[in-house]
Predicted model as a PDB file, atoms N, CA, C, CB and O in Angstrom, pLDDT in the B-factor column:
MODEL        1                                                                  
ATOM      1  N   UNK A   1       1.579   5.205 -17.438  1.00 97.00           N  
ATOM      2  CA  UNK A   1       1.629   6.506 -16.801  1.00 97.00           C  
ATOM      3  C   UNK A   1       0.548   7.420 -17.384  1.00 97.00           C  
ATOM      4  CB  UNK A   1       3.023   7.135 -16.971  1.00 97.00           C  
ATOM      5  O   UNK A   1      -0.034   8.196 -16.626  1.00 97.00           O  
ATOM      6  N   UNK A   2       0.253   7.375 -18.659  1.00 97.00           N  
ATOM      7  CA  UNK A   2      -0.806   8.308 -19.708  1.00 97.00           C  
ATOM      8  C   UNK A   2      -2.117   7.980 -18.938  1.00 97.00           C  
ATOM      9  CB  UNK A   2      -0.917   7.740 -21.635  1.00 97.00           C  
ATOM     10  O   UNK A   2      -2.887   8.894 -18.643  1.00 97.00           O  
ATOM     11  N   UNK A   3      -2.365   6.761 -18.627  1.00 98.00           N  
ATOM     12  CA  UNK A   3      -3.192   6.488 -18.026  1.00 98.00           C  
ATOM     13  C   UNK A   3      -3.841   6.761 -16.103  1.00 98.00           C  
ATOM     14  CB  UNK A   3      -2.910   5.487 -18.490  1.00 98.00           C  
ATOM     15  O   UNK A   3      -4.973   6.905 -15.640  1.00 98.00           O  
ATOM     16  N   UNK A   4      -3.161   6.742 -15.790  1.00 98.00           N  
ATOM     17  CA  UNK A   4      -2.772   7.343 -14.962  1.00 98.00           C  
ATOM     18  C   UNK A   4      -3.149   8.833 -14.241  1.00 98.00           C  
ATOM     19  CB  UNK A   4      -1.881   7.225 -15.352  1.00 98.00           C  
ATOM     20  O   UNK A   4      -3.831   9.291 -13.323  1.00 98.00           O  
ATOM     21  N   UNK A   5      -2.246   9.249 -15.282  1.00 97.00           N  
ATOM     22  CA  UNK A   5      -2.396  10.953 -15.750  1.00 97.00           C  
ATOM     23  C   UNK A   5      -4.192  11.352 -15.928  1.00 97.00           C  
ATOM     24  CB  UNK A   5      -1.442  11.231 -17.668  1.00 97.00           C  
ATOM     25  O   UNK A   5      -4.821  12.318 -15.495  1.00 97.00           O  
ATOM     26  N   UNK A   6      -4.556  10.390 -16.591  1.00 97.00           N  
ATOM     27  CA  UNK A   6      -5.941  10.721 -17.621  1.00 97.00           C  
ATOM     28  C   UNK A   6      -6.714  10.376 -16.122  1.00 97.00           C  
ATOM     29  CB  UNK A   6      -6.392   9.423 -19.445  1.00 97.00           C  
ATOM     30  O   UNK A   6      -7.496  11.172 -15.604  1.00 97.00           O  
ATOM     31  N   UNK A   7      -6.438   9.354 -15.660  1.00 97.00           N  
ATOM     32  CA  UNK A   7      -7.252   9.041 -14.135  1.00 97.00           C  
ATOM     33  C   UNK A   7      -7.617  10.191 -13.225  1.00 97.00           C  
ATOM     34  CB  UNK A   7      -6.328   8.134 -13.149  1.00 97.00           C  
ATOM     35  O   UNK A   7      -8.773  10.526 -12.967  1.00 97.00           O  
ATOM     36  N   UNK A   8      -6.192  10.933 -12.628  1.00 96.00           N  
ATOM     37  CA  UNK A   8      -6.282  11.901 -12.600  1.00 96.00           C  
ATOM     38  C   UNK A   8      -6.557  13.187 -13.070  1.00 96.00           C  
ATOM     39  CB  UNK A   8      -5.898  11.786 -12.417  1.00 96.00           C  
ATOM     40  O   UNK A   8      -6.433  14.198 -12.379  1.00 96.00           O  
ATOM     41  N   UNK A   9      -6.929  13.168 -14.229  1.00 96.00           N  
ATOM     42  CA  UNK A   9      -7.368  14.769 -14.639  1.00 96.00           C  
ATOM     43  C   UNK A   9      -8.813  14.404 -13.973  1.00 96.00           C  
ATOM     44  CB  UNK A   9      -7.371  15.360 -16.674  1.00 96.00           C  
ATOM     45  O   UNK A   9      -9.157  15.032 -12.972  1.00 96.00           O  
ATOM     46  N   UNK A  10      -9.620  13.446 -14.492  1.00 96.00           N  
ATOM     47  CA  UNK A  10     -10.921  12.892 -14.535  1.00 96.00           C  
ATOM     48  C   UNK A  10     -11.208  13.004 -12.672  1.00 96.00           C  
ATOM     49  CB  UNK A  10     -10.906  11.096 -15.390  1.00 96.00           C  
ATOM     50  O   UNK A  10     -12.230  13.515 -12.213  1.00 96.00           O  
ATOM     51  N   UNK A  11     -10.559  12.664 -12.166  1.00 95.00           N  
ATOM     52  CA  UNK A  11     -10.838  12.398 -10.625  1.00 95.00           C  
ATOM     53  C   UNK A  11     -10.391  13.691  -9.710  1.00 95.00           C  
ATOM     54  CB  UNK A  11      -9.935  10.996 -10.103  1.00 95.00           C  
ATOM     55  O   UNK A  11     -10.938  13.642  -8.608  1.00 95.00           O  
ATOM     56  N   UNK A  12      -9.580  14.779  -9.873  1.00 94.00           N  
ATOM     57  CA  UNK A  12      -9.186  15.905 -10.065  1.00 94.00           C  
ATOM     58  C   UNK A  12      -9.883  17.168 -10.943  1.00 94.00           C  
ATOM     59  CB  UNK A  12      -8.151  15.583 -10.446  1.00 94.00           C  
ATOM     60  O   UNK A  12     -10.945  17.783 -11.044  1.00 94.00           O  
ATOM     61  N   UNK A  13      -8.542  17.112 -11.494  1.00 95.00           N  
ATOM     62  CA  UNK A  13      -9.041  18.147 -12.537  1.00 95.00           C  
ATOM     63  C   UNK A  13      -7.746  17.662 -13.344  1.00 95.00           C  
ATOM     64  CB  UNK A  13      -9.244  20.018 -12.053  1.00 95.00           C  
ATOM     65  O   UNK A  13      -6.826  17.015 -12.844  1.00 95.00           O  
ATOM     66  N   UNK A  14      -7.867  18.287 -15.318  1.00 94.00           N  
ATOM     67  CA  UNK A  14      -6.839  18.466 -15.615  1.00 94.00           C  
ATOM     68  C   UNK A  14      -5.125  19.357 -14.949  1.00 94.00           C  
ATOM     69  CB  UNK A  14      -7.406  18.783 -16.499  1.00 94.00           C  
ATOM     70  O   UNK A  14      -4.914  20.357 -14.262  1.00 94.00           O  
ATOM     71  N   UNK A  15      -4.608  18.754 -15.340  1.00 94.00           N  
ATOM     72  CA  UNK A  15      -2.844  19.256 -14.824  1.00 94.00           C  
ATOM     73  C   UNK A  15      -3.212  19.889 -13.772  1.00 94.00           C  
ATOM     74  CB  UNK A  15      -1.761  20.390 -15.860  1.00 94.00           C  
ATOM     75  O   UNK A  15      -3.340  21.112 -13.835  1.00 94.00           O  
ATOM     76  N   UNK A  16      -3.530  19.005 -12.254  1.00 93.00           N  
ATOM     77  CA  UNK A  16      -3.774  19.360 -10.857  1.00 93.00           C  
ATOM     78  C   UNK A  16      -2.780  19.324 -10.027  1.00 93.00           C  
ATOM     79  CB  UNK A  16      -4.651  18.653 -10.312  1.00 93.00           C  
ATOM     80  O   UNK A  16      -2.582  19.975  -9.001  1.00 93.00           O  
ATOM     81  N   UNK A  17      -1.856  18.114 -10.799  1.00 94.00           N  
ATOM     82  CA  UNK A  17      -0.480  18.190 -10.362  1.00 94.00           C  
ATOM     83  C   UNK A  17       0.470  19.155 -10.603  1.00 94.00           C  
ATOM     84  CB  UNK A  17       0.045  17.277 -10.716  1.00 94.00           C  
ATOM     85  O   UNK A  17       1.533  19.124  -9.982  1.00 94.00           O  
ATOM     86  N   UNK A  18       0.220  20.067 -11.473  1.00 94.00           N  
ATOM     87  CA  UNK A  18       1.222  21.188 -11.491  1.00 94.00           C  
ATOM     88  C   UNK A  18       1.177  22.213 -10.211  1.00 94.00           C  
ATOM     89  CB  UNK A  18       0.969  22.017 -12.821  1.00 94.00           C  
ATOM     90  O   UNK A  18       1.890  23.196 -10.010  1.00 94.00           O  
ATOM     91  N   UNK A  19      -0.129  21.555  -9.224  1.00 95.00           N  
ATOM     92  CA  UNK A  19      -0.447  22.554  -8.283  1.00 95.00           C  
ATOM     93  C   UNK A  19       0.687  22.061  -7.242  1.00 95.00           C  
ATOM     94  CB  UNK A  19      -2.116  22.573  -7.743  1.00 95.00           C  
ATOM     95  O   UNK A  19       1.029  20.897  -7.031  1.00 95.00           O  
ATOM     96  N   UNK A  20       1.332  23.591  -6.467  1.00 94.00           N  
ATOM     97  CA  UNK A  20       2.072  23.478  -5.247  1.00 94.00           C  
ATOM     98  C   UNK A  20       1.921  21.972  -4.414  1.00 94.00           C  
ATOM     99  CB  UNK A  20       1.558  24.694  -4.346  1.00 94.00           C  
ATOM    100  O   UNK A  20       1.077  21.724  -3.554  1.00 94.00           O  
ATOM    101  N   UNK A  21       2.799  21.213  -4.835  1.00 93.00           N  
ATOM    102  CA  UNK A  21       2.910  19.927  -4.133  1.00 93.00           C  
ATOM    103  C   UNK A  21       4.071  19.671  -3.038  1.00 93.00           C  
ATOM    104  CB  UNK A  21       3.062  18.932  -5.180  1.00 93.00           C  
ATOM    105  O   UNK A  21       5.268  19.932  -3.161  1.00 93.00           O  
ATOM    106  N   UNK A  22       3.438  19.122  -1.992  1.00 94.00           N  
ATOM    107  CA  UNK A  22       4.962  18.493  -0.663  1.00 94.00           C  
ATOM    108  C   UNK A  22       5.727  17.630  -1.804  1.00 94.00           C  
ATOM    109  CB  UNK A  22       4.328  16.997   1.197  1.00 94.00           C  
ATOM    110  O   UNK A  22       5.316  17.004  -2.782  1.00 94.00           O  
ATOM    111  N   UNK A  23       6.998  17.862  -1.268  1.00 95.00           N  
ATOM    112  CA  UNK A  23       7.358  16.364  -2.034  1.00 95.00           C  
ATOM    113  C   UNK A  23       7.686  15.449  -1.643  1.00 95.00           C  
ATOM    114  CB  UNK A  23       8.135  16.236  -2.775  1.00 95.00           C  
ATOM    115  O   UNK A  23       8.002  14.668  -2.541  1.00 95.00           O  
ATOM    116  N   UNK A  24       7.842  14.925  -0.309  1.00 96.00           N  
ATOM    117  CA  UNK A  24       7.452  14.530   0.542  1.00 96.00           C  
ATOM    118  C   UNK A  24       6.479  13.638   0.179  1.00 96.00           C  
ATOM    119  CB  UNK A  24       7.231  15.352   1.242  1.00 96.00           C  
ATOM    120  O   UNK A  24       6.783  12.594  -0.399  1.00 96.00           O  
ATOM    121  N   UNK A  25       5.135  13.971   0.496  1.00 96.00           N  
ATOM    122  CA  UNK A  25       3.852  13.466  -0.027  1.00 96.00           C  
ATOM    123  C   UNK A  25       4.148  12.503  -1.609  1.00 96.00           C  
ATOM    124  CB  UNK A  25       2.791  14.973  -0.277  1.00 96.00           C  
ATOM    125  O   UNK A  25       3.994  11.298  -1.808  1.00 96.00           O  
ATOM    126  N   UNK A  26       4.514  13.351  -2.340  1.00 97.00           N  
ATOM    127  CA  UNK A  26       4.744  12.440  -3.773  1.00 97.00           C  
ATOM    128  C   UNK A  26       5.990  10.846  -3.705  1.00 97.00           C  
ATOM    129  CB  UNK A  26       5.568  13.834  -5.071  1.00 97.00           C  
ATOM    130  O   UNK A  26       5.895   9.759  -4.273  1.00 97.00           O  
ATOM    131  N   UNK A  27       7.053  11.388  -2.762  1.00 98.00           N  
ATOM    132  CA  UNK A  27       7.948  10.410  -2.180  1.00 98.00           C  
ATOM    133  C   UNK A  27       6.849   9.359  -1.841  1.00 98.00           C  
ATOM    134  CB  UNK A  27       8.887  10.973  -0.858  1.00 98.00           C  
ATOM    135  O   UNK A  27       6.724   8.232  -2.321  1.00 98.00           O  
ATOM    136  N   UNK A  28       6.240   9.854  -1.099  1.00 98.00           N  
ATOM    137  CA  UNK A  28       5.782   8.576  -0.133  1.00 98.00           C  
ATOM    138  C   UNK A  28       4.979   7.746  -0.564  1.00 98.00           C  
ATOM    139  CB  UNK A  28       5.168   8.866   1.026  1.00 98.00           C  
ATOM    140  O   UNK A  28       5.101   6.553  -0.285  1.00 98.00           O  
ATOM    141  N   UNK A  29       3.736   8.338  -1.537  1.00 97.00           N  
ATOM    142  CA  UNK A  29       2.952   7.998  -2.622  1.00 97.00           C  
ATOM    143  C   UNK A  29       3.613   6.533  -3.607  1.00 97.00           C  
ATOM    144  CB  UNK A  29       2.880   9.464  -3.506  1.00 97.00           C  
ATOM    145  O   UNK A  29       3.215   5.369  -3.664  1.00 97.00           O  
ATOM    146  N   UNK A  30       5.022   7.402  -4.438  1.00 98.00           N  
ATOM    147  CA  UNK A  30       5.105   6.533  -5.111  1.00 98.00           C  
ATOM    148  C   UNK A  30       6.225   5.223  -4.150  1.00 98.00           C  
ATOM    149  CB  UNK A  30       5.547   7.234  -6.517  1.00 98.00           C  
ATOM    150  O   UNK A  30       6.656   4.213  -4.708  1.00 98.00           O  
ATOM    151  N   UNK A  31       6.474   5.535  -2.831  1.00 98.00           N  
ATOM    152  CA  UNK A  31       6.655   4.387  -2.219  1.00 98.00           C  
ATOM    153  C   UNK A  31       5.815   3.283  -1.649  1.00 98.00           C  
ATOM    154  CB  UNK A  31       7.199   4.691  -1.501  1.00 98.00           C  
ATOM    155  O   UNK A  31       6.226   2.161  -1.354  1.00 98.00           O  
ATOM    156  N   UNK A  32       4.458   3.782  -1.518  1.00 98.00           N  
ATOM    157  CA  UNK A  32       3.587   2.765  -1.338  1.00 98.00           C  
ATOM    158  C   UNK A  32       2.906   2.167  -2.554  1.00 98.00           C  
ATOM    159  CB  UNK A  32       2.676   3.199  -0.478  1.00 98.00           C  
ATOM    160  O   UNK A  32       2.060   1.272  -2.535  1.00 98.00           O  
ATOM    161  N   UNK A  33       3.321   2.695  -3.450  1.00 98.00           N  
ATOM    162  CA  UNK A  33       2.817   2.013  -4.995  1.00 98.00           C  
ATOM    163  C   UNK A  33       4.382   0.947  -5.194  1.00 98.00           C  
ATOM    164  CB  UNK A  33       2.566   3.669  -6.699  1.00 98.00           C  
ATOM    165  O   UNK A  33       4.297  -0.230  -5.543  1.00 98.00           O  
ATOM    166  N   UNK A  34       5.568   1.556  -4.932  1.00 98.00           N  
ATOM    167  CA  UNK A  34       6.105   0.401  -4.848  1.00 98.00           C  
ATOM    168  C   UNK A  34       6.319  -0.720  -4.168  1.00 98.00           C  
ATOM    169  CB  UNK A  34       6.696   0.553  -4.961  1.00 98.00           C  
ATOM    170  O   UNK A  34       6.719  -1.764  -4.683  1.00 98.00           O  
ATOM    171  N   UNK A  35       6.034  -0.538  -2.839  1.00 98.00           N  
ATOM    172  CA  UNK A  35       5.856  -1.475  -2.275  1.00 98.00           C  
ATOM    173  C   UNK A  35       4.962  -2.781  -2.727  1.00 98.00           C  
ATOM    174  CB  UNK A  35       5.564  -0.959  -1.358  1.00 98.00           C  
ATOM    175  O   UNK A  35       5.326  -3.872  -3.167  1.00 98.00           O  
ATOM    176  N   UNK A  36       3.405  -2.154  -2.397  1.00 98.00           N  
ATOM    177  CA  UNK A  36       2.361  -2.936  -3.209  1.00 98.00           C  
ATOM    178  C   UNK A  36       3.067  -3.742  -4.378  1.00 98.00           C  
ATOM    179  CB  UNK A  36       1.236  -1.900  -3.851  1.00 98.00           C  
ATOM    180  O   UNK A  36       2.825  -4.947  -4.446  1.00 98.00           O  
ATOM    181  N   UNK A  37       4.098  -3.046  -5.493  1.00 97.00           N  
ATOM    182  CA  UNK A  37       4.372  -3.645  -6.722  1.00 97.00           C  
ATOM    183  C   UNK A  37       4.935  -4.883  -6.087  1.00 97.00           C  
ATOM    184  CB  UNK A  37       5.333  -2.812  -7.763  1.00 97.00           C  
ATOM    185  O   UNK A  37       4.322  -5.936  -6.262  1.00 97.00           O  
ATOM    186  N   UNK A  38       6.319  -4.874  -5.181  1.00 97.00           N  
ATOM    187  CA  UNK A  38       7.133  -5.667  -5.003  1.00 97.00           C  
ATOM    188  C   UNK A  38       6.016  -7.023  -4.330  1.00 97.00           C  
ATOM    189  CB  UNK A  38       8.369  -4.948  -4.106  1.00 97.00           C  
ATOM    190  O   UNK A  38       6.174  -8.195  -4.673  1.00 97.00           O  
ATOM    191  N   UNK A  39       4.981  -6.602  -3.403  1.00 98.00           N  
ATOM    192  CA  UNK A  39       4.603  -7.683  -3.263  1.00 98.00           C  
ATOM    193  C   UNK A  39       3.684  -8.180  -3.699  1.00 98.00           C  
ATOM    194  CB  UNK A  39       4.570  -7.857  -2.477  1.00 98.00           C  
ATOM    195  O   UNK A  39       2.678  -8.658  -3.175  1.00 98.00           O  
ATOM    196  N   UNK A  40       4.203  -8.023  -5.311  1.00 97.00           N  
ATOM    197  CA  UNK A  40       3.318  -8.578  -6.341  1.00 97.00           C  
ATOM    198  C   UNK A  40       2.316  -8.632  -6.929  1.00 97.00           C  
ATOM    199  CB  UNK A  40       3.199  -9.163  -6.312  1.00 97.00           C  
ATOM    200  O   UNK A  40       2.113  -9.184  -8.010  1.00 97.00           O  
ATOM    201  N   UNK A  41       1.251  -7.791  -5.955  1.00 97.00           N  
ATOM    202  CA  UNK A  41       0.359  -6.677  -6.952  1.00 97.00           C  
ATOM    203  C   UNK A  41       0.238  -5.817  -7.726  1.00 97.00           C  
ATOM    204  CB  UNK A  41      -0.080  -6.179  -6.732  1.00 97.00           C  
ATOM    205  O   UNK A  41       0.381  -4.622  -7.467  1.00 97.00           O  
ATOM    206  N   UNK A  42      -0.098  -6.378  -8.999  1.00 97.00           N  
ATOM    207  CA  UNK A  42       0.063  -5.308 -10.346  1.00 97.00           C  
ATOM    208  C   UNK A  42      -0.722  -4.177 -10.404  1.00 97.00           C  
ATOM    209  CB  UNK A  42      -0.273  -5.932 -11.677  1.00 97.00           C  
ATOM    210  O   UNK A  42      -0.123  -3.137 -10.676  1.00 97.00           O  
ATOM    211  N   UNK A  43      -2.238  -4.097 -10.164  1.00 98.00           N  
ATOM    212  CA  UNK A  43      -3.330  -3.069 -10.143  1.00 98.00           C  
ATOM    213  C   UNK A  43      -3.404  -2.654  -8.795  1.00 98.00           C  
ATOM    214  CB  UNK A  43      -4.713  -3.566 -10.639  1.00 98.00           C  
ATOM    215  O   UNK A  43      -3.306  -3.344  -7.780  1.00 98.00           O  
ATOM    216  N   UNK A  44      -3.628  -1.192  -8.937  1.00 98.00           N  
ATOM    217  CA  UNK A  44      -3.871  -0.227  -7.749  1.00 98.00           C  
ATOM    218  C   UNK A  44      -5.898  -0.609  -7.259  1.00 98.00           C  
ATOM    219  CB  UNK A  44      -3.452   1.863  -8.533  1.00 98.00           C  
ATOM    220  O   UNK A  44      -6.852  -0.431  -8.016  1.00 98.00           O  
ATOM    221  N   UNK A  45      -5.936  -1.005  -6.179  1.00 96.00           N  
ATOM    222  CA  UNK A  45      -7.406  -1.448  -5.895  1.00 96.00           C  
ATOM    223  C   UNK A  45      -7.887  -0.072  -6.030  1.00 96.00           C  
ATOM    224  CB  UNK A  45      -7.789  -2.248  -4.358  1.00 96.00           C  
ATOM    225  O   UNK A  45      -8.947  -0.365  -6.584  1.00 96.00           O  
ATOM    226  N   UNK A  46      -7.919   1.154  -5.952  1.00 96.00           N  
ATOM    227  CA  UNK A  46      -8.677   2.203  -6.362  1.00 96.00           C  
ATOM    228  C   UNK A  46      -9.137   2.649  -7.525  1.00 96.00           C  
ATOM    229  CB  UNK A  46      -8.254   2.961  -6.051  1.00 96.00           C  
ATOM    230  O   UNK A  46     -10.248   3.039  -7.882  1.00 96.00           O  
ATOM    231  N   UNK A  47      -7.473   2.459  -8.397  1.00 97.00           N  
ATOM    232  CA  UNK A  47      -7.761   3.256  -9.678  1.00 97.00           C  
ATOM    233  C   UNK A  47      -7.798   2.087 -10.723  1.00 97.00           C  
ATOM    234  CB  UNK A  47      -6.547   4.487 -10.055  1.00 97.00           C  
ATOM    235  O   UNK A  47      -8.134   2.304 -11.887  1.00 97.00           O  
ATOM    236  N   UNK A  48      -7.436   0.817 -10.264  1.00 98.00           N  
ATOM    237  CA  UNK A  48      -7.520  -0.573 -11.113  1.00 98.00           C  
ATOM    238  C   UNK A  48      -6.401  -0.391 -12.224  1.00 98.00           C  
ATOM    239  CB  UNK A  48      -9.163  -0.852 -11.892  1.00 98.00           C  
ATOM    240  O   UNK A  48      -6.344  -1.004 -13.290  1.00 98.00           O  
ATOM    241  N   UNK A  49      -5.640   0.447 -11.820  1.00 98.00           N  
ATOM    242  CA  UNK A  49      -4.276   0.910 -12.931  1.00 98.00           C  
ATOM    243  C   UNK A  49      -3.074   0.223 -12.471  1.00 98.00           C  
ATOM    244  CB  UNK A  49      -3.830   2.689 -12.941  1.00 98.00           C  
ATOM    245  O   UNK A  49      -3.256  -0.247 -11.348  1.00 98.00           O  
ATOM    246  N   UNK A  50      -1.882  -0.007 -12.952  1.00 98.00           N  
ATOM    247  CA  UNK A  50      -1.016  -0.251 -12.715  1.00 98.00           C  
ATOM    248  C   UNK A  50      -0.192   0.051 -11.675  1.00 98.00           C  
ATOM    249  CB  UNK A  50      -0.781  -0.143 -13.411  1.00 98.00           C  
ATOM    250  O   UNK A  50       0.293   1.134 -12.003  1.00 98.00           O  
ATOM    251  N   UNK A  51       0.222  -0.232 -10.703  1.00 98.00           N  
ATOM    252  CA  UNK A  51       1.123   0.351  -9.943  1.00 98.00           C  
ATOM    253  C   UNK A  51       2.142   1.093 -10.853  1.00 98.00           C  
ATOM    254  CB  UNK A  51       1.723  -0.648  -9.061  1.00 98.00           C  
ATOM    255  O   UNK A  51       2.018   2.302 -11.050  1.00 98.00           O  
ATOM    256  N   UNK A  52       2.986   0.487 -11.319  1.00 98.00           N  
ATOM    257  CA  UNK A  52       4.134   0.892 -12.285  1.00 98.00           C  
ATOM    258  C   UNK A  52       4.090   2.486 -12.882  1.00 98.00           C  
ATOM    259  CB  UNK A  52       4.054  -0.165 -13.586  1.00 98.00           C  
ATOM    260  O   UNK A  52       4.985   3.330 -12.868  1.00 98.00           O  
ATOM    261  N   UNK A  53       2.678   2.572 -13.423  1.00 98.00           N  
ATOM    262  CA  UNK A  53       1.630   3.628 -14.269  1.00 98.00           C  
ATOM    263  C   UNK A  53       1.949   4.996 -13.000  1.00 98.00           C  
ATOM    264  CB  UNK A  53      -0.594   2.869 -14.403  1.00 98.00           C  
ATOM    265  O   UNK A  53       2.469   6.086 -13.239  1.00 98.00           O  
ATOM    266  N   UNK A  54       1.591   4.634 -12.050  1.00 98.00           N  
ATOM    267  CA  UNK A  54       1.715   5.479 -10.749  1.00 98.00           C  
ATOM    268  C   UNK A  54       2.785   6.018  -9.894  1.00 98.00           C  
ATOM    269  CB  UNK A  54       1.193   4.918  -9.985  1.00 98.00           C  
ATOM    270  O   UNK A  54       2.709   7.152  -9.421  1.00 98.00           O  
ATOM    271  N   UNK A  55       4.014   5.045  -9.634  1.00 98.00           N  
ATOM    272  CA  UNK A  55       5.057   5.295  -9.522  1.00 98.00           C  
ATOM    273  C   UNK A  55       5.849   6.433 -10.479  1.00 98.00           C  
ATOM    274  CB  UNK A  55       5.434   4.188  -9.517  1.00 98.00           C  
ATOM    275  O   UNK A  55       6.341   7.494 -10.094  1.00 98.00           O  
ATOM    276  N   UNK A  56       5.818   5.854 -11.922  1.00 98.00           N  
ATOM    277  CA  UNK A  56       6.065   6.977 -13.319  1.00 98.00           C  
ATOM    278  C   UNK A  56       5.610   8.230 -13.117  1.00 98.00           C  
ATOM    279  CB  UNK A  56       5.300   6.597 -14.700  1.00 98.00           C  
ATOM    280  O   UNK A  56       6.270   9.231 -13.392  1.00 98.00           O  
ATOM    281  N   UNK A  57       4.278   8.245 -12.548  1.00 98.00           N  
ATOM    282  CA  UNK A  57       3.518   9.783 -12.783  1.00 98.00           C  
ATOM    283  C   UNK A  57       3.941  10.081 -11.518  1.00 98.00           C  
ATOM    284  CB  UNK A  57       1.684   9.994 -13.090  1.00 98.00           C  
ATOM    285  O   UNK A  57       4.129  11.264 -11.802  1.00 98.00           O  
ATOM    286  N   UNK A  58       4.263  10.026 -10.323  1.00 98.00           N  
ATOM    287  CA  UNK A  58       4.549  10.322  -9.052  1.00 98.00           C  
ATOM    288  C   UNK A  58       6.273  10.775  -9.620  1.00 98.00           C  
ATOM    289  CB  UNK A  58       4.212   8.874  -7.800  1.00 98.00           C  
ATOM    290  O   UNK A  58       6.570  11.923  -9.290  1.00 98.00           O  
ATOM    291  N   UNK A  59       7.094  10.209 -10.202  1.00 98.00           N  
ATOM    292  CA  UNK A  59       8.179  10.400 -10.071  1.00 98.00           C  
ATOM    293  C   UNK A  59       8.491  11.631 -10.741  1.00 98.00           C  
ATOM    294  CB  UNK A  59       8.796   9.394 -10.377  1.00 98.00           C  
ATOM    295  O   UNK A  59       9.356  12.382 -10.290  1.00 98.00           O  
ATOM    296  N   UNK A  60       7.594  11.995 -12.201  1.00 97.00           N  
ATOM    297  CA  UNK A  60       6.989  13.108 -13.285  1.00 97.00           C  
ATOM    298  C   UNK A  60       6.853  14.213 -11.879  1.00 97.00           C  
ATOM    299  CB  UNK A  60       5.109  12.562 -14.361  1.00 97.00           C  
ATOM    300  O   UNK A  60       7.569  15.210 -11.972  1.00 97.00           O  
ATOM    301  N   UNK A  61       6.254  14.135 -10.989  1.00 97.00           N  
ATOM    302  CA  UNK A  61       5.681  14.758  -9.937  1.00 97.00           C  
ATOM    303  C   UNK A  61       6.919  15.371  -9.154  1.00 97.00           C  
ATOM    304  CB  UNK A  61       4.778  13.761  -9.109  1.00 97.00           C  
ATOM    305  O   UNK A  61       7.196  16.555  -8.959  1.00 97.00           O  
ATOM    306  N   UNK A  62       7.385  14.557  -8.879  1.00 97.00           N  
ATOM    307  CA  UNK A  62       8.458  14.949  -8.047  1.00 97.00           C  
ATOM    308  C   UNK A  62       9.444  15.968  -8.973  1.00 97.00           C  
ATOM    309  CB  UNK A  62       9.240  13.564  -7.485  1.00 97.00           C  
ATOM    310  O   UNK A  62       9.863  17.089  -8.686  1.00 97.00           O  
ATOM    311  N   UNK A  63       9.647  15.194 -10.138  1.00 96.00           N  
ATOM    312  CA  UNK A  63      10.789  15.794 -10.820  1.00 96.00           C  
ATOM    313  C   UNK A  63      10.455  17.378 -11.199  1.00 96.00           C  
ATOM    314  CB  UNK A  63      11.122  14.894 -12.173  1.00 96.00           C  
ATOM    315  O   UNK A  63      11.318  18.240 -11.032  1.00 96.00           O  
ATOM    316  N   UNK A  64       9.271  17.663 -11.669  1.00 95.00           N  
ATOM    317  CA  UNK A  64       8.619  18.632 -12.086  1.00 95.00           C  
ATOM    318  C   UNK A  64       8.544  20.439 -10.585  1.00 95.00           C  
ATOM    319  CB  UNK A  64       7.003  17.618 -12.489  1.00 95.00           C  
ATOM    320  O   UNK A  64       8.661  21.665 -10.598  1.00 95.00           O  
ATOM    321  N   UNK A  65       8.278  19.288  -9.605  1.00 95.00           N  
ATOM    322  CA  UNK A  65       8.574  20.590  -8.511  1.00 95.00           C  
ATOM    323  C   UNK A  65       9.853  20.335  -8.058  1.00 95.00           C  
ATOM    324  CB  UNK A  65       7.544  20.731  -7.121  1.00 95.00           C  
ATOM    325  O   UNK A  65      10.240  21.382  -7.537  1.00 95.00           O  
ATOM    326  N   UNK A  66      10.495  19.702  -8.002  1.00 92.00           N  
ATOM    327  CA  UNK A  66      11.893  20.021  -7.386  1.00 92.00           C  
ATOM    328  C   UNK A  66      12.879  20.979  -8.053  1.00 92.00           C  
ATOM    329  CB  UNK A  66      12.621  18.786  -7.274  1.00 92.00           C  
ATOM    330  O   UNK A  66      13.910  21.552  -7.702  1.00 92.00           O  
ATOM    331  N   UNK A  67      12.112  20.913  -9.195  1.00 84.00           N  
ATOM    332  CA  UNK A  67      12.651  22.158 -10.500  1.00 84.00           C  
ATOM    333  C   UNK A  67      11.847  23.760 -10.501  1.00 84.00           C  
ATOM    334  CB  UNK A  67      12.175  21.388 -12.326  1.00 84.00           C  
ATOM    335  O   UNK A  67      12.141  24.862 -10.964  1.00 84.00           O  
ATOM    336  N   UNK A  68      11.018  23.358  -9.939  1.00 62.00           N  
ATOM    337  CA  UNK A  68      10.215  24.654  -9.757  1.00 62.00           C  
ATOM    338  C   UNK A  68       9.336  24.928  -8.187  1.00 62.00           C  
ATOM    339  CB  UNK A  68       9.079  24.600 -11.038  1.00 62.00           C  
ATOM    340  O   UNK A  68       8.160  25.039  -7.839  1.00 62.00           O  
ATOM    341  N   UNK A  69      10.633  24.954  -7.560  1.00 60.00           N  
ATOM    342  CA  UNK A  69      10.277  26.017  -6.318  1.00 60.00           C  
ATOM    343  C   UNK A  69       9.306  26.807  -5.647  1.00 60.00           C  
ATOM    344  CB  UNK A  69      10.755  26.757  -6.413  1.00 60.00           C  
ATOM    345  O   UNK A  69       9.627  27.479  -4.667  1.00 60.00           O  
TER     346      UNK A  69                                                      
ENDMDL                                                                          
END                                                                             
């Protein structure tokens, strides 16, 4: 997930995710990272990171605005 995170500051900006997010969008995100996982692809072909890594930070995502409105 650290990794991940660090992907995104770099490809973004630092803590870009604290910005007003759908959540929705983050749902769906880390459902197509799971998917991909289940059918057995470990690395994301974009970021060459883990699926797993992505799902974690998507879920960080979700949890983080559903708490803050």
């Amino acid at each position: 997930m650290v990794r991940v995170l660090e992907y995104g500051a770099k490809k973004y900006e630092p803590e870009n995710w604290k910005k007003p997010m759908d959540k929705k969008q983050i749902l769906d995100s880390a459902m197509r990272h799971l998917v991909q996982l289940m059918e057995d692809e470990e690395l994301d072909s974009e970021s060459n990171l883990q699926h797993v890594g992505h799902i974690m930070a998507n879920m960080m995502f979700y949890s983080y605005h559903s708490k803050n409105k």
